[in-house]
Every structure is written in C-alpha cells, then in structure tokens.
C-alpha positions, -999 to 999 in steps of 0.1 A, spaced: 0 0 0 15 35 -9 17 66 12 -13 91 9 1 119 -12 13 152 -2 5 182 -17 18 221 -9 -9 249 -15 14 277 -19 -12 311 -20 -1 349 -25 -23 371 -6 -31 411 -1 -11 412 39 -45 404 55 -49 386 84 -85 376 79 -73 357 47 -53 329 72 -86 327 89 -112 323 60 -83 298 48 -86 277 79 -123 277 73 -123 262 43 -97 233 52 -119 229 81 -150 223 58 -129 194 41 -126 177 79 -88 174 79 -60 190 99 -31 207 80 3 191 83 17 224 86 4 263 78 28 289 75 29 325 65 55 348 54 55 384 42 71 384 6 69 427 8 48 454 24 21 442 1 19 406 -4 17 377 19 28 343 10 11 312 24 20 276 23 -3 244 32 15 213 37 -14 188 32 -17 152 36 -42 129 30 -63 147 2 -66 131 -31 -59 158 -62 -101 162 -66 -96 177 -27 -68 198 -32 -81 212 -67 -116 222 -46 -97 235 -20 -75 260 -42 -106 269 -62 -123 279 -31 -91 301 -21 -88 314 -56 -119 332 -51 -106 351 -20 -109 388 -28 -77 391 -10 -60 361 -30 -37 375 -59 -30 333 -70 -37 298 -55 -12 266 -69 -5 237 -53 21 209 -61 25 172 -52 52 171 -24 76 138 -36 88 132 6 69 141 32 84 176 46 96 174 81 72 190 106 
C-alpha cells in the first residue's frame, strides 16, 4: 500500500490577516487538519502562504485551491504534489 500523497498549496495574498482565517475555514470544511500552515511576508504588500497537506486526493486539493482562488484578497492559489513528506 503506498503513502497518501502530499501536496503544498502555496497562495499569495493582499497582507491580511483575515485571509489565514477564511483559509482555515475552508480546510476545516474538508474535515482534515493541515500538516503544517505557514505565512511569510514576501513585501509590504503581499503575503505568501503555504499548506502542507496530507491525506487529500488531487479532486480535494483542486476544490480547496478553487475555493481560495476566489478570495478577494488572493492574488493566485497553486498547489504541487510534495515527492517526501516535509519534516514538521
């Protein structure tokens, strides 16, 4: 049986702390826990975002960067399969 995949959501955001918040909301409304969520400033204006995610197949993690794409704050959701798992 092989590992359940890993995938990083890697988002760039306005610097707005109510976009971590919606984005927890929407992980929470797939019923699974983040391996890791962390968030950087990239400049005085954007904000990047990663989501180390385990455990979605690549229907979940599609949905889950559509939903965050649509984010008025949200200048571009991508996500990438992760080829080990990252250390946490």
């Amino acid at each position: 049986m092989s590992p359940d995949p890993t995938f990083s959501l890697v988002i760039l955001a306005d610097p707005d702390p109510v976009v971590l918040i919606r984005l927890v909301e929407r992980v929470q409304s797939l019923r699974f826990v983040p391996e890791r969520l962390s968030a950087r400033w990239l400049s005085e204006d954007e904000l990047s975002i990663e989501l180390i995610c385990a455990g979605l197949d690549e229907i979940q993690i599609e949905t889950l960067r559509q939903r965050v794409a649509q984010f008025t704050t949200v200048h571009s959701a991508a996500w990438t399969r992760v080829t080990e798992n990252p250390q946490v």
